[in-house]
KOLLO-260073 format. One record per residue (C-alpha): x, y, z. Coordinates in Angstrom, 3 decimals. Example, Ala and Ser with C-alpha at 12.3 -4.5 7.8 and 13.67 -1.06 7.14 Angstrom:
2
@px->12.300&py->-4.500&pz->7.800
@px->13.670&py->-1.060&pz->7.140
END
This chain:
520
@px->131.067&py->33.632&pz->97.617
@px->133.343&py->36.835&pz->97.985
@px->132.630&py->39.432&pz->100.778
@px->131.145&py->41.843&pz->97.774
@px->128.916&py->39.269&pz->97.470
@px->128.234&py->38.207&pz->101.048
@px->127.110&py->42.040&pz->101.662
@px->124.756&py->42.552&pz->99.589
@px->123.295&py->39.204&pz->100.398
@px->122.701&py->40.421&pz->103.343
@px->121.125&py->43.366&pz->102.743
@px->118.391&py->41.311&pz->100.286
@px->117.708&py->39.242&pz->103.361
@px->117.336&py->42.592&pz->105.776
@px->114.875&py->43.804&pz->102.827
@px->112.808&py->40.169&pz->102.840
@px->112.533&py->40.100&pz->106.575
@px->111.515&py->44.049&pz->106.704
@px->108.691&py->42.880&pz->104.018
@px->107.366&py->40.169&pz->106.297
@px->107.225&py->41.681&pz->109.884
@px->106.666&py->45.495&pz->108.522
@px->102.606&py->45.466&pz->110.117
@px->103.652&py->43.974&pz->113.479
@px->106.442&py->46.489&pz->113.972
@px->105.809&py->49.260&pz->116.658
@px->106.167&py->53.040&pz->115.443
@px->109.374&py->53.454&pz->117.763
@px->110.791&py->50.109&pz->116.471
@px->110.456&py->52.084&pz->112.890
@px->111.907&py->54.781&pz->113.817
@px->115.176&py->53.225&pz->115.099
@px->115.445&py->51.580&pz->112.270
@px->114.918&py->54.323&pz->109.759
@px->118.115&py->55.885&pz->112.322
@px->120.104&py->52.289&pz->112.052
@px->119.953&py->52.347&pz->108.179
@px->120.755&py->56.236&pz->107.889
@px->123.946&py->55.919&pz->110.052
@px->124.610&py->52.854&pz->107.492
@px->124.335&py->54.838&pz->103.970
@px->126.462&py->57.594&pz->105.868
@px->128.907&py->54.753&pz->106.641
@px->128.900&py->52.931&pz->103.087
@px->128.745&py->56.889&pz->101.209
@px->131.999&py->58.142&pz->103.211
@px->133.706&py->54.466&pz->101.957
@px->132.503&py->55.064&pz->98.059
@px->133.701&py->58.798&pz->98.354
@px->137.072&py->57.957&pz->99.693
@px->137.884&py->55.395&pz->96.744
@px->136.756&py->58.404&pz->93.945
@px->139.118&py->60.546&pz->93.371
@px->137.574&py->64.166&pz->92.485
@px->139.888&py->64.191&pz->89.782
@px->137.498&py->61.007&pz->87.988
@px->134.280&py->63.138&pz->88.655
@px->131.874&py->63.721&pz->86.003
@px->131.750&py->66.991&pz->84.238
@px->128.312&py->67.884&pz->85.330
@px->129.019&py->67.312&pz->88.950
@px->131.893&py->69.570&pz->88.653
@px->129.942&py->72.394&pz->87.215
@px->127.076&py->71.687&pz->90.007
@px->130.177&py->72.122&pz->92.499
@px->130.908&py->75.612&pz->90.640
@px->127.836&py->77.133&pz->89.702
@px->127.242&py->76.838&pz->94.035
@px->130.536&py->77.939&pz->95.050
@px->130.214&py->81.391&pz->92.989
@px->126.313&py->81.972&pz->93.569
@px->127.572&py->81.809&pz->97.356
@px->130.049&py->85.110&pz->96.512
@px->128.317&py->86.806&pz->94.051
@px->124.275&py->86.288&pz->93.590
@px->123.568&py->87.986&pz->90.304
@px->119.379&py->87.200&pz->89.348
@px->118.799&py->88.866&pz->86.023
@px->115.805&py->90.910&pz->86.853
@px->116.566&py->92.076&pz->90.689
@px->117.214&py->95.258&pz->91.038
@px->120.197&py->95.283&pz->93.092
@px->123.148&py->98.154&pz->92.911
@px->125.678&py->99.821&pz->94.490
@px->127.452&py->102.502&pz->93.769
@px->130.327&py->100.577&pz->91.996
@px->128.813&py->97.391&pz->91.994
@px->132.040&py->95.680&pz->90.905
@px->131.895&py->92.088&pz->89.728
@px->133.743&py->89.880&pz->91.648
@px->136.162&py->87.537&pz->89.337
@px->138.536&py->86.093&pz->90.976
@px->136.610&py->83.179&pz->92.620
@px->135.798&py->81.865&pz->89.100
@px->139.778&py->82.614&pz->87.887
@px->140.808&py->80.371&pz->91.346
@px->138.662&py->77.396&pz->89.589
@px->140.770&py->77.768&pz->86.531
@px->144.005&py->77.230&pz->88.510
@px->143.498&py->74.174&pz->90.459
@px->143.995&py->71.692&pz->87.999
@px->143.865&py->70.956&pz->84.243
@px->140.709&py->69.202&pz->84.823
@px->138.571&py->71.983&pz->86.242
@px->140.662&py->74.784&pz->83.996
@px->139.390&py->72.894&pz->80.754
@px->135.953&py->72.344&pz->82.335
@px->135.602&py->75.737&pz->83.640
@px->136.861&py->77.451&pz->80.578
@px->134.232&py->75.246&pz->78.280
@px->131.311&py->76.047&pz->80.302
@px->130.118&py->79.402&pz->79.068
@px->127.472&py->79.820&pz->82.080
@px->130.125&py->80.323&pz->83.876
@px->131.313&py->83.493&pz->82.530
@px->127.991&py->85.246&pz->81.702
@px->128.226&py->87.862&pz->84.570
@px->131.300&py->90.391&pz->83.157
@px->132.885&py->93.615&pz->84.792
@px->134.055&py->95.044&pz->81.840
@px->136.764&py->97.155&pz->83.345
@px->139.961&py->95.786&pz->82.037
@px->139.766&py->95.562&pz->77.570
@px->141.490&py->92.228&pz->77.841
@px->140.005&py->90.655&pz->79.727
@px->136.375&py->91.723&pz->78.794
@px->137.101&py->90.393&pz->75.238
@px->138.719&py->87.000&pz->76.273
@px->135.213&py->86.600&pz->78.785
@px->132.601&py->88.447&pz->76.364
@px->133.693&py->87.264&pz->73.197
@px->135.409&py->84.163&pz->73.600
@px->134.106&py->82.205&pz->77.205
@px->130.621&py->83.044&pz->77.550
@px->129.725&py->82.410&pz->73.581
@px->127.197&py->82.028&pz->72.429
@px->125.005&py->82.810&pz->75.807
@px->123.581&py->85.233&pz->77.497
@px->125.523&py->87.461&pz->79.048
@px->125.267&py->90.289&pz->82.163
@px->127.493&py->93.346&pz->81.773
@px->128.742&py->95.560&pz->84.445
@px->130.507&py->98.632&pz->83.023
@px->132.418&py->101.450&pz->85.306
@px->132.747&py->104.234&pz->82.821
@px->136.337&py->105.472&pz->82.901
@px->137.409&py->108.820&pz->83.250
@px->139.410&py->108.806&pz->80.239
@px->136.045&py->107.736&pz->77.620
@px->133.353&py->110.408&pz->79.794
@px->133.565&py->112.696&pz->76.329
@px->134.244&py->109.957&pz->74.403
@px->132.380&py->108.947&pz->71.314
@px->132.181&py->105.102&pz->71.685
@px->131.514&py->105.439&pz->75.484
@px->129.876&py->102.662&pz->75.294
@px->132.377&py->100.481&pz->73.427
@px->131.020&py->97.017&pz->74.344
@px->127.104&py->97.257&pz->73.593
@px->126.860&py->97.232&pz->69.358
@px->129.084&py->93.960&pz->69.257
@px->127.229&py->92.242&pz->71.875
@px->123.344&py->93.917&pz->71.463
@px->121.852&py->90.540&pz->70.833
@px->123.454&py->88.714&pz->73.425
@px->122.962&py->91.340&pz->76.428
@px->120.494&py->90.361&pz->79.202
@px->121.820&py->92.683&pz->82.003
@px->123.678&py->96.080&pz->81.888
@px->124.590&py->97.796&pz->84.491
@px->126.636&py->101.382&pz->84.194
@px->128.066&py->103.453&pz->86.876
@px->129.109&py->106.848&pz->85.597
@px->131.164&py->108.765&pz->87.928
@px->129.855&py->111.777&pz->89.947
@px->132.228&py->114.604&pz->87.920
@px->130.503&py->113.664&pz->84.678
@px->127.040&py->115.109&pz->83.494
@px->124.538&py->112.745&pz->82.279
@px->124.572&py->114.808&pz->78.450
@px->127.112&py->111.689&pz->77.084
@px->125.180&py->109.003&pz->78.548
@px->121.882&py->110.397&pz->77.457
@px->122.723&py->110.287&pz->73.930
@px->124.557&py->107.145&pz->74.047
@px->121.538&py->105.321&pz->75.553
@px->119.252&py->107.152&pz->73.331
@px->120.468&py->105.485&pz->70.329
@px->121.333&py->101.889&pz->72.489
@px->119.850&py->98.985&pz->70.452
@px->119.399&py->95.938&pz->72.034
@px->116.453&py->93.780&pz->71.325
@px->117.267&py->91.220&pz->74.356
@px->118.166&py->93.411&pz->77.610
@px->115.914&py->92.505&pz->80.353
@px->117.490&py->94.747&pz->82.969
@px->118.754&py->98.233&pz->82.666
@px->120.277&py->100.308&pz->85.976
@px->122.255&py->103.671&pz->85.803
@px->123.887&py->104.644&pz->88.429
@px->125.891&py->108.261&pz->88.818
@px->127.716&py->108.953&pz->92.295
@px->126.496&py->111.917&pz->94.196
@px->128.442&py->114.606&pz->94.672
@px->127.844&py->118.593&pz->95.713
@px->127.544&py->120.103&pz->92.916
@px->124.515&py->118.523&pz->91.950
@px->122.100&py->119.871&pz->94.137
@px->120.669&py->122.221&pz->91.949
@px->117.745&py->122.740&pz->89.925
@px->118.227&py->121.259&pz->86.758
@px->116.213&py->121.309&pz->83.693
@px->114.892&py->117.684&pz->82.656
@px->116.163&py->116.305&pz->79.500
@px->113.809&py->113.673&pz->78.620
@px->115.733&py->110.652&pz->77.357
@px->114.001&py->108.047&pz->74.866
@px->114.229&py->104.479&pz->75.442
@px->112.097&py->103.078&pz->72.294
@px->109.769&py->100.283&pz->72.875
@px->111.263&py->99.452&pz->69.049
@px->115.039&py->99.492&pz->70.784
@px->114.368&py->97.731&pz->74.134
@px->111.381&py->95.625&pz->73.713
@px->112.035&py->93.037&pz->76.604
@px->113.305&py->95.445&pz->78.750
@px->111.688&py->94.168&pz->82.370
@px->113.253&py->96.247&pz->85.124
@px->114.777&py->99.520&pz->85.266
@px->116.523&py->100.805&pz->88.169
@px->118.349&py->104.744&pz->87.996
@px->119.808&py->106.873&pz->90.262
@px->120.295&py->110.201&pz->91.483
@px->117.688&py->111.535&pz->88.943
@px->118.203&py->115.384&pz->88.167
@px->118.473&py->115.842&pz->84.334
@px->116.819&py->113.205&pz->82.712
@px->113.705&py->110.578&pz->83.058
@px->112.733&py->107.640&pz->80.743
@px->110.160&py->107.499&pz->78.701
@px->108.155&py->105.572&pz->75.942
@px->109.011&py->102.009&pz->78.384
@px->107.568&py->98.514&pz->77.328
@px->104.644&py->97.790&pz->78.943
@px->106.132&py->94.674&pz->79.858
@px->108.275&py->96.098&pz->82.108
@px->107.800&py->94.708&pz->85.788
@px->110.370&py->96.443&pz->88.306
@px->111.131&py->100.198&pz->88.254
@px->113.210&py->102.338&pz->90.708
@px->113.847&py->105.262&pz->90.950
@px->115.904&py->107.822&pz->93.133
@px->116.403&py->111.416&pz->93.024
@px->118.385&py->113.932&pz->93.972
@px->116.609&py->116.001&pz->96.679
@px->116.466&py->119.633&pz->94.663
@px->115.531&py->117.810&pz->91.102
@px->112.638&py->119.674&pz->90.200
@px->110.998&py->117.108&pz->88.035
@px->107.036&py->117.216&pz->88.323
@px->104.967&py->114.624&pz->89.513
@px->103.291&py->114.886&pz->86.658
@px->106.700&py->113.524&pz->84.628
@px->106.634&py->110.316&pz->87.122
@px->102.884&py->109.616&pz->87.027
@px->102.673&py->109.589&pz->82.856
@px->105.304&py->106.997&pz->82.997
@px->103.578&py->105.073&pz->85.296
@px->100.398&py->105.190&pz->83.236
@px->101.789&py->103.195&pz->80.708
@px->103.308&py->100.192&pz->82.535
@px->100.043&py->98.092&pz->83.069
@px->102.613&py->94.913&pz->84.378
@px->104.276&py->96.689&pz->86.764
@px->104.854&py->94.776&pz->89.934
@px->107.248&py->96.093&pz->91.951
@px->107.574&py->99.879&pz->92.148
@px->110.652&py->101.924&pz->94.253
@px->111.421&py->105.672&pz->94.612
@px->113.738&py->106.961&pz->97.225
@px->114.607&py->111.341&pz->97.690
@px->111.587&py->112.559&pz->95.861
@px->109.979&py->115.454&pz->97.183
@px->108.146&py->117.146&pz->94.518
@px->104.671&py->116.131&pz->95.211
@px->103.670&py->118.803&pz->97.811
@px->101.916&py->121.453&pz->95.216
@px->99.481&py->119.269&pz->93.619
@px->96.232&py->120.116&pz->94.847
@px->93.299&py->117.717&pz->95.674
@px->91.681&py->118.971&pz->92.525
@px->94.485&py->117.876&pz->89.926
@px->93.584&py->114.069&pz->90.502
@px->92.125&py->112.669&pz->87.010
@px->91.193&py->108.971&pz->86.605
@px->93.343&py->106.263&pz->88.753
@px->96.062&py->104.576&pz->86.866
@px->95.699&py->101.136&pz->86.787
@px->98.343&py->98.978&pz->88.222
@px->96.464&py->95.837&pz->88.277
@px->100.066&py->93.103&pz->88.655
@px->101.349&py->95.645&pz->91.677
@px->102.987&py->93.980&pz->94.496
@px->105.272&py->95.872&pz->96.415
@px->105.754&py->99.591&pz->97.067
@px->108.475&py->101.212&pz->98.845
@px->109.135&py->104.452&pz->99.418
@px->112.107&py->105.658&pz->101.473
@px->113.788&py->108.964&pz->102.397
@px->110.485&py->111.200&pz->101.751
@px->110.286&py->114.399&pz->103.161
@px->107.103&py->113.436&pz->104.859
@px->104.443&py->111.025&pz->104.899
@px->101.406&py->113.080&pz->103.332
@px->103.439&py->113.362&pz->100.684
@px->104.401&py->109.934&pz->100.429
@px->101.105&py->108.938&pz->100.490
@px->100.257&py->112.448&pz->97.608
@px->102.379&py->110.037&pz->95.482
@px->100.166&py->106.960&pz->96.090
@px->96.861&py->108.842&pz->95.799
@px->96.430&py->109.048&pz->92.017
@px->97.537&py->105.160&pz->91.937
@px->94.610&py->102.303&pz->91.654
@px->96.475&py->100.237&pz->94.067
@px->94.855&py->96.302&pz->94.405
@px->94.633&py->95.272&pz->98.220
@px->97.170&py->92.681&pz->98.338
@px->99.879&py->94.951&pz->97.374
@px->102.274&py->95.856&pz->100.102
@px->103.562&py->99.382&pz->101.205
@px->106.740&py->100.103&pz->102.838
@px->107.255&py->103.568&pz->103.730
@px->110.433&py->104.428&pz->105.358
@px->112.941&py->106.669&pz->106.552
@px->110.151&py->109.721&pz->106.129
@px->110.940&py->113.301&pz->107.447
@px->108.519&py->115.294&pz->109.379
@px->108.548&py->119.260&pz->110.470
@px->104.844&py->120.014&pz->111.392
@px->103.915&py->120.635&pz->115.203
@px->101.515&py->118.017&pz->115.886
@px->101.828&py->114.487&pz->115.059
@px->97.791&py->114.046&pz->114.672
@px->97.978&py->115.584&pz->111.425
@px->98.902&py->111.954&pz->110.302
@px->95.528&py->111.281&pz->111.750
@px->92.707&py->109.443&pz->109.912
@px->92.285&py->111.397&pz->106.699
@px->96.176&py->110.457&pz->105.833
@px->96.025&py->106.684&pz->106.293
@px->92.651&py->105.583&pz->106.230
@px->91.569&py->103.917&pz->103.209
@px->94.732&py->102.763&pz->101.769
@px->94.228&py->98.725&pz->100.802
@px->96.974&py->97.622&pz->101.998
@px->95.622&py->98.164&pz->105.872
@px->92.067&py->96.607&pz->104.784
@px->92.746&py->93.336&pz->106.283
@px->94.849&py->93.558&pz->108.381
@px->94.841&py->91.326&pz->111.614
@px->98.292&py->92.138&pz->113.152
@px->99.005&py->95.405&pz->113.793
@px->102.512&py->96.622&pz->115.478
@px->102.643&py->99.925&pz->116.938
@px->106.140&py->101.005&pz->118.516
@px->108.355&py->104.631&pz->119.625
@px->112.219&py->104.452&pz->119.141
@px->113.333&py->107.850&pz->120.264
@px->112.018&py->109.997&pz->117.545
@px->110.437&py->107.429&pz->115.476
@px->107.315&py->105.947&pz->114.447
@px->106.846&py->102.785&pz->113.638
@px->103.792&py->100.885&pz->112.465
@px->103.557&py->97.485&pz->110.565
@px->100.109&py->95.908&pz->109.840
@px->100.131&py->92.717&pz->107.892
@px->96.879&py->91.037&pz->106.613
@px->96.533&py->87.466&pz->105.114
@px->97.871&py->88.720&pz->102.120
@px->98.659&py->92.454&pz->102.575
@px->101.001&py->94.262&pz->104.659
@px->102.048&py->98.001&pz->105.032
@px->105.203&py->98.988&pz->107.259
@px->105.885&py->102.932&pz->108.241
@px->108.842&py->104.503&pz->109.730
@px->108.681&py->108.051&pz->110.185
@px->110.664&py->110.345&pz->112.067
@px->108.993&py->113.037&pz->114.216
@px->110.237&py->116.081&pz->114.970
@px->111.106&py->117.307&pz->118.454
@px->107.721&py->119.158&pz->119.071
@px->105.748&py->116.004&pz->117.943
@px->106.505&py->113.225&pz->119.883
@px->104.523&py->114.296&pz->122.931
@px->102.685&py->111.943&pz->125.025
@px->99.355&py->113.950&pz->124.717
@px->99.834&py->114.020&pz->120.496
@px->100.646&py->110.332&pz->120.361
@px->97.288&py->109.719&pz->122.498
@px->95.245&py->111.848&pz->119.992
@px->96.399&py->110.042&pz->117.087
@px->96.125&py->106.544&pz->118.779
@px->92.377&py->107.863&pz->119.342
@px->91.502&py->107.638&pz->115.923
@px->93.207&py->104.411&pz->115.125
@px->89.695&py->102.619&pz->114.713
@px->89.444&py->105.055&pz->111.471
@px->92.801&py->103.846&pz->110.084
@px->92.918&py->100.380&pz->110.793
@px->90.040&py->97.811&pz->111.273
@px->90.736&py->97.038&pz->114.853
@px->87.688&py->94.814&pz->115.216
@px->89.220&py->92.513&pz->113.322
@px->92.255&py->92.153&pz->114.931
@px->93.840&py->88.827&pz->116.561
@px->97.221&py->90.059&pz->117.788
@px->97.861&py->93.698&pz->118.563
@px->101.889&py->94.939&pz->120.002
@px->101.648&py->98.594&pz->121.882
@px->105.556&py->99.367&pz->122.136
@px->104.513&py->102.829&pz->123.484
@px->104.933&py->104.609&pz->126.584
@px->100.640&py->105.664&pz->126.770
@px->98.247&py->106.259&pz->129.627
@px->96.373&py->103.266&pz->130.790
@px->93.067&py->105.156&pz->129.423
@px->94.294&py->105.669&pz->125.854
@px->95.278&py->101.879&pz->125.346
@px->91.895&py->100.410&pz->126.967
@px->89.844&py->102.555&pz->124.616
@px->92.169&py->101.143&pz->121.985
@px->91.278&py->98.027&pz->123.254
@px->87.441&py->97.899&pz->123.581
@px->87.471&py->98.041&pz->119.480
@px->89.556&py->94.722&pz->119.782
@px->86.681&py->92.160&pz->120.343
@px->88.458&py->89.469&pz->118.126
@px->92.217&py->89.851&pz->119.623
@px->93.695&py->86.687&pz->120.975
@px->97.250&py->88.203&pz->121.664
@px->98.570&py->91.166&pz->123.445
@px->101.092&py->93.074&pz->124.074
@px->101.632&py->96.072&pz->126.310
@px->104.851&py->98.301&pz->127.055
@px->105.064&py->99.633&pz->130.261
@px->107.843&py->102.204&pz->130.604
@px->109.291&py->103.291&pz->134.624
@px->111.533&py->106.090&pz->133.916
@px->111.816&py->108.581&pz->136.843
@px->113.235&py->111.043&pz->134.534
@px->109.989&py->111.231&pz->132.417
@px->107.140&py->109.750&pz->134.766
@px->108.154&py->111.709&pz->138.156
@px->109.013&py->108.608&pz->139.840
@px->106.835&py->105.948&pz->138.244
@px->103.502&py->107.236&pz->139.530
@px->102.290&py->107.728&pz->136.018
@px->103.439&py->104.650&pz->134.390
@px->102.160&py->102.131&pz->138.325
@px->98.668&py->103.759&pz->137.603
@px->98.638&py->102.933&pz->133.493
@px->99.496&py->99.916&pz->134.462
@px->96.592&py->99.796&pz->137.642
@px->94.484&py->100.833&pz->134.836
@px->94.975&py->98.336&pz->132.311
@px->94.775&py->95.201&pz->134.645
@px->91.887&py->96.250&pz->136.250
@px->90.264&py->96.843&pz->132.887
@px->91.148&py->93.356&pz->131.885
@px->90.383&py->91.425&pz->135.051
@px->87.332&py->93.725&pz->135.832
@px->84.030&py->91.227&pz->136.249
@px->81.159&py->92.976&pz->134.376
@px->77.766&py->91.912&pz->134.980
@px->76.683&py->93.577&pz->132.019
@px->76.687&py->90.460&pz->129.705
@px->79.677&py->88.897&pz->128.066
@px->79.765&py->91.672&pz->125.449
@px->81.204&py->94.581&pz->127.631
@px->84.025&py->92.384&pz->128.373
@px->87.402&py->93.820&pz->127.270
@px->88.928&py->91.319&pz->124.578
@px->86.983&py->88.730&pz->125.085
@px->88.873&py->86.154&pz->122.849
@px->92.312&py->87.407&pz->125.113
@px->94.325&py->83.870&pz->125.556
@px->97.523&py->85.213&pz->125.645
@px->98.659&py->88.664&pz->127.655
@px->102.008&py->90.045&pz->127.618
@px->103.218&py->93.420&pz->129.749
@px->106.530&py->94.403&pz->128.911
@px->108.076&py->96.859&pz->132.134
@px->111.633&py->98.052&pz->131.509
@px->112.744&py->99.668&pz->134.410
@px->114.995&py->102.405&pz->133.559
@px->115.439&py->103.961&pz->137.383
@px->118.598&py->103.164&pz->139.141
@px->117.005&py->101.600&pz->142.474
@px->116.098&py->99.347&pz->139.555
@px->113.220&py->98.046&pz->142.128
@px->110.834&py->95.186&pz->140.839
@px->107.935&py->97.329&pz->140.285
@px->105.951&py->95.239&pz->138.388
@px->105.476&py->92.191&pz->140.833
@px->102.629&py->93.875&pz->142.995
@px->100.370&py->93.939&pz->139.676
@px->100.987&py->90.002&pz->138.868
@px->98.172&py->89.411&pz->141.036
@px->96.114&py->91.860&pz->139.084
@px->96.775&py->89.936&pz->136.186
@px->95.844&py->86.485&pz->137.666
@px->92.913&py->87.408&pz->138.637
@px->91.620&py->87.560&pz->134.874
@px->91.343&py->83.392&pz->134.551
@px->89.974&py->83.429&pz->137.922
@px->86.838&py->84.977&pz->137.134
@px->86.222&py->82.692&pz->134.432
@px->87.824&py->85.100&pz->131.503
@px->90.144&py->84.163&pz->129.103
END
């Protein structure tokens, strides 16, 4: 019997003993054996590896190896809307494969997965990857228009001989061209297979200006699969006549576009399978008065909205308003611009009622210099806001009246963990908190700043305030007890004075007292 031999008898007899003793063994005795025969595969599978030669490999191990080293440099999912200005697409990871040896060239070359994602900015070598490696497939086109085809009549050359073929375009069109060329070109663009569509012009000076809109057709007839557009910097031109089948749309304007709301909301009207919906520098939404509202559009598939760089946030939410928006979508509102004196004009009759803050049970409250920040996420909703207040706003006494009418905006009786990362009297946050009677976790921001609290004196009696409210033994029954379901109590004090003096450590005692009156 030869040691090949010998082994693997062996192992047959570790296999028949394991079968017979297997219900006597303890739990740890498995377990060190399930680590005995791991370190033993890793032993025999570093032996087998060193004797293959990755020259002998199979084919479809090879193009495993590939398809993971380039999705780890360039990601390219059909239908996510990702751009950048020049998106370029990277190449030369997949041309390094092709050099290595004649063994990965020829497998690399014959696998035309491989070369379905295509920057189409050098002729040559767009027609030896579009019409020669990635036949017949699929392919994904990225085209940088070139200064020298803007007023060109084939401007874009690659589209008729590859129409059927095209899942992805995507077109940047430099900032010293007008849209007029492009408008025409994908006005008459036929292709029956393109899933995803984005246009993208670089901003420059000269386009903030009120332009006319130029309404571009994009045929159902032409563009039939068409699942996710994505344009920016918006000023002459808007699509229209979309498949209803398409799922992801963004959009972002220049800031002086002048395009209605109107324009945005009948295009909207006709995607019923719309799930994910983004516009970014839109500010045309102030004029419509409450009266101009006709019957909700239905967006029945909507996940996700996100709206960033708004001038404000009433008329972020103006936008919203005439949508019929289902309560698990979720809203992101962010980077949003407010003037007005008074920050409790965002106050109940801006927020409240929007489904996406339904059910929530975690709400996050914080102030970052100027900003506001709120997230609230639900079992399955959410809704995230980051607005920027102006100087006048951000007063102590205007962030206590809006806090006041929280219960109005969020369901705070339903809430199990609740952050306050703002500097507040002790007085605003326990009336916050006797609406909490479900909240299991809490957190409370404390802030001793002798610049803005005169040496502490405000922030040491908010602090008084709130322990006392929490540790306070009512004899009024078990229902006038301040979050009653508290198990877990968090004060956050950053000391921001330069004696940097532990001011907090007095008040630990407050705190302790809670569990010793039989609270939670």
């Amino acid at each position: 019997m030869n040691s090949d031999d010998n082994f693997l008898d062996v192992i047959n007899q570790l296999q028949d003993a394991f079968i017979t003793c297997r219900k006597s063994m303890s739990l740890a005795s498995l377990h060190k054996s399930i680590e005995t025969i791991h370190r033993l595969k890793i032993t025999v599978c570093r032996e087998a590896n060193d004797r293959v030669p990755v020259n002998t490999l199979p084919d479809e191990i090879l193009l495993e190896v590939f398809k993971q080293s380039l999705l780890r440099k360039d990601p390219c999912p059909t239908v996510v809307l990702g751009y950048r200005s020049y998106g370029r697409v990277e190449t030369r990871p997949l041309l390094l494969l092709t050099h290595v040896c004649r063994q990965w060239r020829s497998t690399a070359l014959a696998c035309s997965v491989l070369w379905q994602r295509i920057d189409c900015r050098n002729l040559e070598q767009f027609e030896e990857f579009a019409l020669r490696r990635s036949a017949p497939g699929p392919i994904s086109l990225f085209y940088l228009v070139p200064p020298s085809r803007l007023h060109t009549s084939n401007l874009l050359f690659p589209i008729p001989s590859l129409a059927d073929r095209l899942r992805r375009l995507d077109i940047a069109y430099p900032a010293e061209a007008g849209y007029d060329n492009l408008h025409e070109r994908l006005r008459s663009m036929h292709c029956p297979n393109l899933e995803c569509l984005t246009v993208t012009k670089s901003n420059s000076s000269s386009d903030y200006a009120n332009l006319a809109v130029l309404r571009t057709l994009i045929c159902q007839a032409k563009l039939p699969r068409l699942r996710a557009l994505a344009m920016t910097h918006v000023s002459e031109w808007l699509p229209s006549d979309l498949p209803p089948s398409l799922t992801h749309l963004f959009l972002s304007f220049l800031h002086y576009n002048g395009i209605p709301l109107s324009s945005i909301l009948n295009i909207l009207a006709h995607l019923p399978a719309l799930e994910i919906l983004h516009i970014s520098h839109y500010n045309q939404v102030a004029q419509m008065a409450d009266g101009q509202h006709g019957e909700p559009i239905q967006l029945p598939r909507l996940k996700l909205i996100i709206l960033v760089n708004m001038p404000s946030l009433a008329r972020s939410l103006a936008l919203m308003r005439p949508l019929a928006i289902p309560s698990s979508c979720r809203v992101y509102l962010h980077h949003l611009y407010r003037s007005d004196s008074a920050i409790s004009m965002l106050a109940d009759s801006v927020i409240s009622g929007l489904p996406a803050t339904e059910n929530t049970n975690r709400l996050t409250l914080a102030a970052r210099f100027s900003n506001l920040e709120i997230v609230a996420d639900g079992t399955s909703s959410g809704f995230w806001l980051n607005v920027k207040l102006s100087s006048a706003a951000g007063t102590e006494e205007d962030r206590s009246v809006w806090l006041s009418r929280l219960p109005t905006m969020f369901p705070l009786s339903t809430l199990s963990s609740l952050q306050l990362r703002l500097n507040l009297p002790g007085s605003t946050i326990t009336q916050i908190l006797r609406e909490t009677i479900c909240l299991t976790t809490l957190e409370v921001m404390i802030v001793f700043d002798d610049a803005t609290q005169h040496g502490g004196a405000d922030s040491e009696d908010s602090l008084i305030h709130i322990c006392h409210a929490l540790s306070q033994d009512d004899n009024r029954g078990s229902q006038s007890i301040l979050c009653p379901a508290l198990h877990s109590l968090t004060i956050v004090m950053p000391d921001y004075r330069e004696d940097r003096t532990n001011t907090g450590d007095p008040y630990l005692v407050t705190c302790k007292s809670r569990p010793q009156a039989v609270k939670p």
